[in-house]
N, C-alpha and C positions, 0 to 999 in steps of 0.2 A: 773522186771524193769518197772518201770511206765512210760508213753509217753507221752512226754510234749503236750501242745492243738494244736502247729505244728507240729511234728509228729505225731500227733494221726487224722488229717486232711488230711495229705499227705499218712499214710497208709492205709486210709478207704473213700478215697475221690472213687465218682462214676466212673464207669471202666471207660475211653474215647474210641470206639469205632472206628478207624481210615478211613475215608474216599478211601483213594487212598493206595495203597500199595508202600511204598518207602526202598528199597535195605537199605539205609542210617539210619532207623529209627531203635525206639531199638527193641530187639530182643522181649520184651514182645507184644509192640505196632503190628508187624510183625503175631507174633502166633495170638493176637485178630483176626487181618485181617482175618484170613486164617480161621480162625473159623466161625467170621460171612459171610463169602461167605458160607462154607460148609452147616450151620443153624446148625448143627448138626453133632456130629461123635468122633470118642474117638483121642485119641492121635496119633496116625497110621495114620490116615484120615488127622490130623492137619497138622505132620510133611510130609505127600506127596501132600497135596493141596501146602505146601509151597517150594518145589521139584521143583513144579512146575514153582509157582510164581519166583521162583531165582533158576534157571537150575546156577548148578555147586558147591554151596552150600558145603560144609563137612558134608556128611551126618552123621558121628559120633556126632558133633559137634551140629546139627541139633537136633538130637534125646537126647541129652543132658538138652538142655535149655528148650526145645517144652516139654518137658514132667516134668521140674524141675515147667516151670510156668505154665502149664496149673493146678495140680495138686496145687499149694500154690493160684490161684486166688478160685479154689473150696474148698480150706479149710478156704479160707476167707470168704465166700459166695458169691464171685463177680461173679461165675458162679454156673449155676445148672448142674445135674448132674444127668442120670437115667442108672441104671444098667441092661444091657442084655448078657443074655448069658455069662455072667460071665466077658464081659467088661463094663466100664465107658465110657460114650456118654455125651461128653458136650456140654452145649449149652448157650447162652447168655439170657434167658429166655424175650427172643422178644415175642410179643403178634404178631403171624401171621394169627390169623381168629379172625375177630369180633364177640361180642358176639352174640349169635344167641334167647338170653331172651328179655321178654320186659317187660317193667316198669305198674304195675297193678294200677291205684291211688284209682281204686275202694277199695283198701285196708291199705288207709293212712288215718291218723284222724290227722286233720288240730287241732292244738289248737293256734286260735289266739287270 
């Protein structure tokens, strides 16, 4: 099935990354959260950082969605993804150290 230029915007638009964590928000918006506080960590990590976040939660219910969306944003590419130990670790591929190269001009040829 081909995707009209609106749905094909609204399924591939850049992840939004949620500021504040709000009970009320949707459940994907929620797992982001929980992920980008973590930086890092697989599904396990995801759904007990948000345990946390919303003490009394259904944790059946929890582990359901938390692992339905985290798994469909990495087979989109909206998340990366590095495998240890035989789990999946995801991450929002944030740049968190500066680069540590530097720019050589001894090695550029200006053609003006």
């Amino acid at each position: 099935m081909a995707l009209t230029d609106e749905e094909f915007r609204e399924e591939y638009k850049p992840l939004h990354i949620p500021a504040h964590f709000e009970e009320a928000d949707t459940e994907q918006n929620r797992v982001i959260y929980a992920l980008a506080q973590l930086g890092e960590g697989t599904s396990d990590d995801v759904i007990n950082k948000l345990k946390e976040l919303q003490p009394g939660i259904d944790a059946e219910q929890l582990n359901a969605f938390a692992k339905v969306i985290l798994r469909d944003l990495f087979n989109k590419g909206k998340l990366a993804g590095n495998e240890r130990d035989g789990k999946l670790y995801y991450n929002l591929h944030k740049i968190t150290r500066p680069n540590s190269g530097a720019t050589g001009t001894d090695y550029v040829e200006l053609n003006l």
